[in-house]
N, C-alpha and C positions, 0 to 999 in steps of 0.2 A: 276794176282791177281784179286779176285772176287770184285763185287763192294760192296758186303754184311758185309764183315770185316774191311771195308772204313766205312761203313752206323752205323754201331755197334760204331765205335771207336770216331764219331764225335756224335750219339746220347749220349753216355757216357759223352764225353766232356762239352758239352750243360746242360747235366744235374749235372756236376758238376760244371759249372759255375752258376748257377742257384740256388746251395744251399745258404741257410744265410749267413752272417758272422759267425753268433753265433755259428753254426754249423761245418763250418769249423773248429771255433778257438776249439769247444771242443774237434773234435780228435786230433788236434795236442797235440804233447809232448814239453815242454819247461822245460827249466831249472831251477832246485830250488837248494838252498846251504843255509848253517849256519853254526851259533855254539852254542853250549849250552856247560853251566859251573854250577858244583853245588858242595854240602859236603854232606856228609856220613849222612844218617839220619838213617840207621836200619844197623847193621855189618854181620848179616846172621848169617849162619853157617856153620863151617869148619868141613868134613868128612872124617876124613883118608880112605883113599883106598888100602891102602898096596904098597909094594911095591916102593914108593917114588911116591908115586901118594894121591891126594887130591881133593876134590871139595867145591869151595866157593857157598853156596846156597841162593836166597833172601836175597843178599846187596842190599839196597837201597839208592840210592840216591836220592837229591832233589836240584831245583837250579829253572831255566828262559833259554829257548832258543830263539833265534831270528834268525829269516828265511829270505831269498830274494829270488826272483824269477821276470820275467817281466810282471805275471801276480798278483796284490798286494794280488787278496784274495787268491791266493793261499801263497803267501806269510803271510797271516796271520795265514792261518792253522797249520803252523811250526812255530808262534810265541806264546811265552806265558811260565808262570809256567811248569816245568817239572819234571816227576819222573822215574827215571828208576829201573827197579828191575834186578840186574845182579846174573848172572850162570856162572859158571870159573870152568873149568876140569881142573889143573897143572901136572905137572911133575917135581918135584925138581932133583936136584939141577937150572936147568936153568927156573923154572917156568914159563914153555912154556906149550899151551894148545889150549882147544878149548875153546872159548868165543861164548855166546849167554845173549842177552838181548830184556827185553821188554822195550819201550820209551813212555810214556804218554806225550802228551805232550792237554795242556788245553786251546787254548785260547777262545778271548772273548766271541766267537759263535759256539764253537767247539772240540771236545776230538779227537785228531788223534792219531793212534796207532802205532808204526815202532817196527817190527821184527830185530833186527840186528843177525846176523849169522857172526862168521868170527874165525880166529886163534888171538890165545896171546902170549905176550913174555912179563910179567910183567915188566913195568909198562903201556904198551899198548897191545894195540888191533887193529886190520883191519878187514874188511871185506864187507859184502853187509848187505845193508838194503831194507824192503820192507814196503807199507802202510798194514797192518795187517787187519785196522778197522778204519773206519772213522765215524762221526756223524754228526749232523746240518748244518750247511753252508756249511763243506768238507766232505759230506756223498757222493759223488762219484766220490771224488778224488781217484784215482791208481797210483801207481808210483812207482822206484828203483832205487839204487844207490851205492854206495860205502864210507863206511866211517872207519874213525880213533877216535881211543878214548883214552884218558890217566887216571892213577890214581895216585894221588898222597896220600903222608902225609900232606902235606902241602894245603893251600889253594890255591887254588880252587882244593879239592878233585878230581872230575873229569872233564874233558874236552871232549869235543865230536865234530869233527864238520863231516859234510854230505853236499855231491853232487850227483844229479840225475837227472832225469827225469823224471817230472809229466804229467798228464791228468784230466781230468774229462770226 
């Protein structure tokens, strides 16, 4: 072995000891999780599609999520007032489908946006969520993860909770 690929692997070394904290900690990924709960604020619209098929369009909901993570602000970024605007492809009789949603979510210093993509089997949903859009204090927050969401008649209309993995 040359001594050249020695000399590389410890100048690497060196200079990654050498970085900030700060700098480390932003490219790490840590963990974020919640749950947000709201009711029905806008009903959408229902389109027959033929065939025992249907699409729920621009339901809205409205409610408050509360986030955790080991790092607080990003924890803050997943807390606050929330609106979601949901999209539902069915299939009767088992009202099973594709589910997609957009997740406002508003806190004190900041609008973050989650994509949720995933399959239905009314009265829930699974699947992945992504940060979309972020603003003010989480304008470079990134992150993904998986979540479950229920809807009911009853209150609390819906439930939503999420786990994943963030950055700045």
């Amino acid at each position: 072995m040359s001594v050249r690929p020695r000399l590389w692997c410890v100048t690497i070394g060196l200079l990654l000891l050498a970085l900030p904290p700060a700098l480390a900690l932003a490219a790490s990924a840590e963990p974020v999780f919640g749950v947000a709960t709201g009711e029905i604020d806008e009903p959408g619209s229902l389109t027959p599609l033929g065939n025992g098929r249907f699409a729920i369009q621009d339901r809205v909901y409205a409610g408050r999520s509360i986030g955790r993570s080991i790092v607080d602000e990003w924890a803050a970024c997943f807390s606050g007032p929330l609106s979601t605007t949901e999209d539902w492809l069915l299939e009767a009789p088992r009202m099973a489908g594709v589910h997609q949603s957009v997740v406002s979510i508003r806190s004190e210093r900041a609008v973050l946006t989650l994509r949720l993509r995933g399959q239905m089997e009314f009265p829930s949903a699974s699947g992945t969520w992504e940060i979309q859009h972020a603003t003010g204090a989480c304008a470079s927050l990134v992150g993904e993860g998986r979540y479950t969401a229920s809807f009911s008649a009853n209150s609390p209309g819906y439930r939503l909770t999420f786990e994943g993995q963030v950055r700045s």
